[in-house]
C-alpha positions in Angstrom: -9.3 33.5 1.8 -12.1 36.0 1.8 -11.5 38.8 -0.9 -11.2 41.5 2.0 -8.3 39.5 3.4 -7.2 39.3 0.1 -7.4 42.8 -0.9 -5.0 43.8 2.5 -2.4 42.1 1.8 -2.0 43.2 -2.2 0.7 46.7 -1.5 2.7 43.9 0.1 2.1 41.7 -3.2 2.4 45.3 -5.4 5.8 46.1 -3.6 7.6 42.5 -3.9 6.5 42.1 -7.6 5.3 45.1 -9.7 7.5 47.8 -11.3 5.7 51.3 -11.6 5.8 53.3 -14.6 7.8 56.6 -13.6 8.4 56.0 -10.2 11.2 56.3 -7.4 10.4 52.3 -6.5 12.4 52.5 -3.4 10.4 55.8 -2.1 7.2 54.1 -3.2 7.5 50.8 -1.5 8.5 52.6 1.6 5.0 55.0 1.7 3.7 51.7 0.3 0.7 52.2 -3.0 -3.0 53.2 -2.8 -4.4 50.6 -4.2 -7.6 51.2 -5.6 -10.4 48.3 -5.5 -13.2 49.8 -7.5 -14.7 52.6 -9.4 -18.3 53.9 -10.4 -19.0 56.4 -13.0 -16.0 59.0 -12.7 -14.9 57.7 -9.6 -12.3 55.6 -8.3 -12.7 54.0 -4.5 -9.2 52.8 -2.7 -9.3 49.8 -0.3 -9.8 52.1 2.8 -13.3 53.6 1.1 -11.7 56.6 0.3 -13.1 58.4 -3.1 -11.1 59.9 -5.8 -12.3 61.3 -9.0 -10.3 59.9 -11.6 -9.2 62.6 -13.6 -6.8 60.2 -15.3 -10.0 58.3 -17.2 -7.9 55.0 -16.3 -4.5 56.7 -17.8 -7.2 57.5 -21.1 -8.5 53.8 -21.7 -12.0 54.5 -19.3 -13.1 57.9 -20.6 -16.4 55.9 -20.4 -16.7 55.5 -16.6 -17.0 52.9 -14.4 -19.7 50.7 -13.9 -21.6 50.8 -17.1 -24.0 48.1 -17.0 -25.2 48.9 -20.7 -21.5 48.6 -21.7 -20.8 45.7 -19.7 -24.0 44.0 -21.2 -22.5 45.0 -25.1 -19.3 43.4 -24.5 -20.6 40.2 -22.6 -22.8 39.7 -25.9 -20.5 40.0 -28.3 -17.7 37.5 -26.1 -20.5 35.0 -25.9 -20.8 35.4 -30.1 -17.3 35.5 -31.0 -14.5 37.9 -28.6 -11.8 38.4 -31.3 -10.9 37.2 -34.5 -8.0 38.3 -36.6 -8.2 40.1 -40.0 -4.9 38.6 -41.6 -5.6 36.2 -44.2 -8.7 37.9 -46.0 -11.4 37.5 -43.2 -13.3 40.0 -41.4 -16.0 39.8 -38.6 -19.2 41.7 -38.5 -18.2 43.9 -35.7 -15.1 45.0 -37.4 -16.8 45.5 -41.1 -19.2 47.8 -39.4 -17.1 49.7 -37.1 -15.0 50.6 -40.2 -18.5 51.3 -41.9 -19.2 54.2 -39.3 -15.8 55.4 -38.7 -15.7 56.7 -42.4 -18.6 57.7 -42.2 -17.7 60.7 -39.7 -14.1 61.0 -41.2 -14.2 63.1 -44.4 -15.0 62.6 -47.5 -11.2 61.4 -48.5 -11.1 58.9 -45.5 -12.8 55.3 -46.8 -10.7 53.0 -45.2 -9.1 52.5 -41.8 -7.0 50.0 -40.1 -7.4 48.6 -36.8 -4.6 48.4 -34.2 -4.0 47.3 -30.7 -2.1 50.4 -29.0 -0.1 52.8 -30.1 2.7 51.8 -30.6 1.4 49.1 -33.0 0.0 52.0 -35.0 3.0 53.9 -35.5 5.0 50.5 -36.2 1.6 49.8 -38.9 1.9 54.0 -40.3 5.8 53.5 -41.3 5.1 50.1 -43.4 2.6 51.4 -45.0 4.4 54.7 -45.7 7.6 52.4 -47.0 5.0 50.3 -49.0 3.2 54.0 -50.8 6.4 55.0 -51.4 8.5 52.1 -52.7 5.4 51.1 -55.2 4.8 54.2 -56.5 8.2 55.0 -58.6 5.9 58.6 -60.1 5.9 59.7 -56.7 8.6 62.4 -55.4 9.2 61.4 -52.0 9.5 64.2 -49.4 12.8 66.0 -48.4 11.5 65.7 -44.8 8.9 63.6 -43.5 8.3 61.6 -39.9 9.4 58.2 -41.8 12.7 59.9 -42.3 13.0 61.3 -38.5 12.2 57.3 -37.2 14.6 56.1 -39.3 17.7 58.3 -38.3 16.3 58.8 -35.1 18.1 55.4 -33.8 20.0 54.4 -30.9 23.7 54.8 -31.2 26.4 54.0 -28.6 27.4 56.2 -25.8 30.6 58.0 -25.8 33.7 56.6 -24.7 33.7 59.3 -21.6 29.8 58.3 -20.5 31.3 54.6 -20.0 
């Protein structure tokens, strides 16, 4: 199958098996998706040719652009050295060690340490431990009337009424 013939038949693929965030599905598989093939720089390119700039960055994960060879070179290296390795268990990687190095470095003068997550909501999971650690370690500390720890905890599902059912 060439990748054109490929490409053709992936709405069909999109409709029968993907789930869109925020989306009417039955309206959408009926006007069926763009699906976009490629993109350079700031712009995205659908199946048809058709050019769009994306003003969406790749919903905020490419505000780099497309097609950056010098990028794509960077990351090629560094998944030929070594593409991942954890920091649990008191190791680090050079990559990591010196990202932290130069993230302080433009972060203020309080700021010497960070900690590396995934997504977001792996850093808000990550914020509230640590918050629960600071404050259940330091007994000299007054802990807050209010604080965002407080909202996440109270802020939890409860049942629906007896009239919603």
């Amino acid at each position: 199958m060439t990748r054109t013939a490929a490409l053709s038949n992936i709405a069909a693929i999109d409709a029968a098996h993907h789930i869109h965030p925020f989306s009417d599905m039955k309206k959408l598989n009926e006007a069926g998706s763009r699906v976009i093939a490629r993109g350079e720089g700031s712009t995205i390119i659908d199946t048809n040719g058709k050019r769009y700039l994306d003003a969406f960055a790749g919903l905020w994960c490419v505000n780099i652009g497309y097609g950056r060879n010098e990028i794509a070179e960077a990351v090629r290296a560094q998944m030929d050295e070594l593409p991942y390795y954890n920091t649990f268990f008191g190791t680090t990687t050079p990559p990591t060690a010196l990202l932290a190095q130069k993230v302080t470095a433009h972060a203020g003068a309080n700021i010497n340490h960070v900690f590396f997550t995934n997504s977001g909501s792996e850093a808000t999971d990550t914020w509230f431990r640590m918050a629960r650690v600071y404050w259940g370690r330091s007994a000299s500390r007054k802990r807050p009337i209010s604080s965002p720890a407080a909202t996440a905890i109270t802020a939890r599902p409860s049942p629906a009424p007896a009239s919603a059912a």
